[in-house]
C-alpha positions as CSV (number, residue, x, y, z in Angstrom):
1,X,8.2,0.0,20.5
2,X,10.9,0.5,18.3
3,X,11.2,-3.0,16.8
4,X,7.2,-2.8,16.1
5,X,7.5,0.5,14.3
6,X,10.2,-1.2,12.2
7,X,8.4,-4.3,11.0
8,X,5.4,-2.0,10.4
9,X,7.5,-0.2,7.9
10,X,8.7,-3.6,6.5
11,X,5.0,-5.0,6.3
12,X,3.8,-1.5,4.7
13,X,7.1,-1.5,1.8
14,X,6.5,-5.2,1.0
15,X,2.6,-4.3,0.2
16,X,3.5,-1.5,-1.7
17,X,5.3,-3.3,-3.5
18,X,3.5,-6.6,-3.7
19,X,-0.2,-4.8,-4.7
20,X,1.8,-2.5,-6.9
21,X,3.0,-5.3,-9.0
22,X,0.2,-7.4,-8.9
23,X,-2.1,-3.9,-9.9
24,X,0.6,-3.4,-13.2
25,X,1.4,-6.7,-14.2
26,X,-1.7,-9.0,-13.2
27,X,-5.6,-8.8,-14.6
28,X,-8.6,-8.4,-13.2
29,X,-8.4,-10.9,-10.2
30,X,-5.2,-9.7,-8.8
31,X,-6.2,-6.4,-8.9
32,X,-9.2,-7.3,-6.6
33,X,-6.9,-9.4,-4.8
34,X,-4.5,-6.4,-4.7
35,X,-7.4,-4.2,-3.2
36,X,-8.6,-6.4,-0.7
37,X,-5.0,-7.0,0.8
38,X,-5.0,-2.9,0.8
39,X,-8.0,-2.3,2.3
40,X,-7.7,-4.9,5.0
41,X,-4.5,-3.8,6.3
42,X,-5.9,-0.4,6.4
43,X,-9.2,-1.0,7.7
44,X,-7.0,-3.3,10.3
45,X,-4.7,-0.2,11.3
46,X,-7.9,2.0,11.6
47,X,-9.7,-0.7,14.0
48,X,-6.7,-0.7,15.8
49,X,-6.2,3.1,16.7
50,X,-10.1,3.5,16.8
51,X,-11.0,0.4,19.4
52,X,-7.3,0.0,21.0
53,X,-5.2,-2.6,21.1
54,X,-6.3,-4.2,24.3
55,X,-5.6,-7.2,25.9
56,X,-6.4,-10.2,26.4
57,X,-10.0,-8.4,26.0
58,X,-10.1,-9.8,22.3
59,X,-9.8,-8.0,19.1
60,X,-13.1,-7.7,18.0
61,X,-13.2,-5.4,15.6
62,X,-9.9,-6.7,13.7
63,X,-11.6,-9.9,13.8
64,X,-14.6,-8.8,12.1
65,X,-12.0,-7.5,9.4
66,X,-10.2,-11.1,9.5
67,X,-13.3,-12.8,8.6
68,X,-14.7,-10.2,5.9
69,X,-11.2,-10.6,3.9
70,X,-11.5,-14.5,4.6
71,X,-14.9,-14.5,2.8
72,X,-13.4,-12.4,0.1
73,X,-10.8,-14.1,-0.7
74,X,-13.5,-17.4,-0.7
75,X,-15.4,-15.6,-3.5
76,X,-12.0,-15.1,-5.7
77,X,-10.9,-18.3,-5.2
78,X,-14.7,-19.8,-6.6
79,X,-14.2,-16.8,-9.2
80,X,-10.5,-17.5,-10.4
81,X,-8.7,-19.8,-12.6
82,X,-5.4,-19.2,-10.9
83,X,-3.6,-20.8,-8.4
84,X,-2.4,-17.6,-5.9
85,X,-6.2,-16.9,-4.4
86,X,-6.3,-20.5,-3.1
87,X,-2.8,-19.9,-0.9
88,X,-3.4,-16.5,0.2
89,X,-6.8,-17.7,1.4
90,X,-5.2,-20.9,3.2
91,X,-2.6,-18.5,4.6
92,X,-5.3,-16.0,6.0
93,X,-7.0,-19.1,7.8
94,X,-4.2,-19.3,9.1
95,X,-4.4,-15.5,10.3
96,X,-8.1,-16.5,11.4
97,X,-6.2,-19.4,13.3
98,X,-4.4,-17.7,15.4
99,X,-7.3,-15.5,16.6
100,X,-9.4,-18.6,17.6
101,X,-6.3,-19.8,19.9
102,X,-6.1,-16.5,21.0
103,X,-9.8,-17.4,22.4
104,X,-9.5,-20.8,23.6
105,X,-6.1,-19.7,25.5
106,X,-6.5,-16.0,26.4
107,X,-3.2,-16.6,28.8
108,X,-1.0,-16.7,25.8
109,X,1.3,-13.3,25.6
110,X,1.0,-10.3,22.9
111,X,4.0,-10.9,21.5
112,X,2.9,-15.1,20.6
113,X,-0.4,-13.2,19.2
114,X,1.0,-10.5,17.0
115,X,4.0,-12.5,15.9
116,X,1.2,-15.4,14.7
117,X,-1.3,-13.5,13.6
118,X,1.0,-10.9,11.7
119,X,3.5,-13.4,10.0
120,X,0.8,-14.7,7.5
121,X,-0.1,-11.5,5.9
122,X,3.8,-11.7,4.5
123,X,3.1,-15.1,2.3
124,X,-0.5,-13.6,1.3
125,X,1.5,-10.7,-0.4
126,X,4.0,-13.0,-1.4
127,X,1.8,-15.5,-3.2
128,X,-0.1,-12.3,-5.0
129,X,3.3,-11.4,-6.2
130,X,4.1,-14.5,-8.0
131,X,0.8,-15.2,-9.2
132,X,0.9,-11.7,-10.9
């Protein structure tokens, strides 16, 4: 519990400052790029607390975030001139990825699932960052 708590404090920093950055030194696509990264990891952490986090039942409702952002980020990509919407949108099929193993092979453990799922959202950030 304690370990989780910690990473969610490392995931929540490195947004801060990724979509702060991106918000003062980047234009008009990484600010929507900046926003959608927000509101997806909140709207994520609300589904989360509101449905549970059970398992293996599926994750429906972070899911239906999942693909919402991946269409998103689609529609920047076709939008933008710039290279960072193309890898944050590879790196959150990625994301979208893991959940469809997660649904082929339920038996797989929580940890395997959060650790996959969870790791990609770090090189999103991190591409928004350096394409600021």
């Amino acid at each position: 519990m304690i370990l989780n708590m910690f990473w969610a404090y490392i995931y929540y920093t490195f947004l801060i400052i990724c979509c702060g950055y991106a918000i003062f030194r980047g234009g008009r696509i990484e600010f929507y790029g900046a926003a959608m990264m927000t509101v997806g990891s909140l709207s994520t952490l609300a589904a989360a607390r509101l449905f549970g986090m059970s398992w293996p039942g599926g994750q429906v409702g972070i899911f239906v975030i999942e693909i919402a952002i991946l269409f998103a980020l689609i529609h920047l990509v076709l939008k933008s001139d710039r290279f960072w919407p193309m890898w944050a949108t590879a790196f959150h099929l990625l994301t979208i990825c893991v959940h469809f193993a997660m649904t082929i092979a339920p038996q797989t453990t929580p940890w395997a699932f959060a650790a996959g799922s969870a790791f990609w959202a770090f090189p999103m950030l991190l591409a928004l960052a350096i394409g600021s």
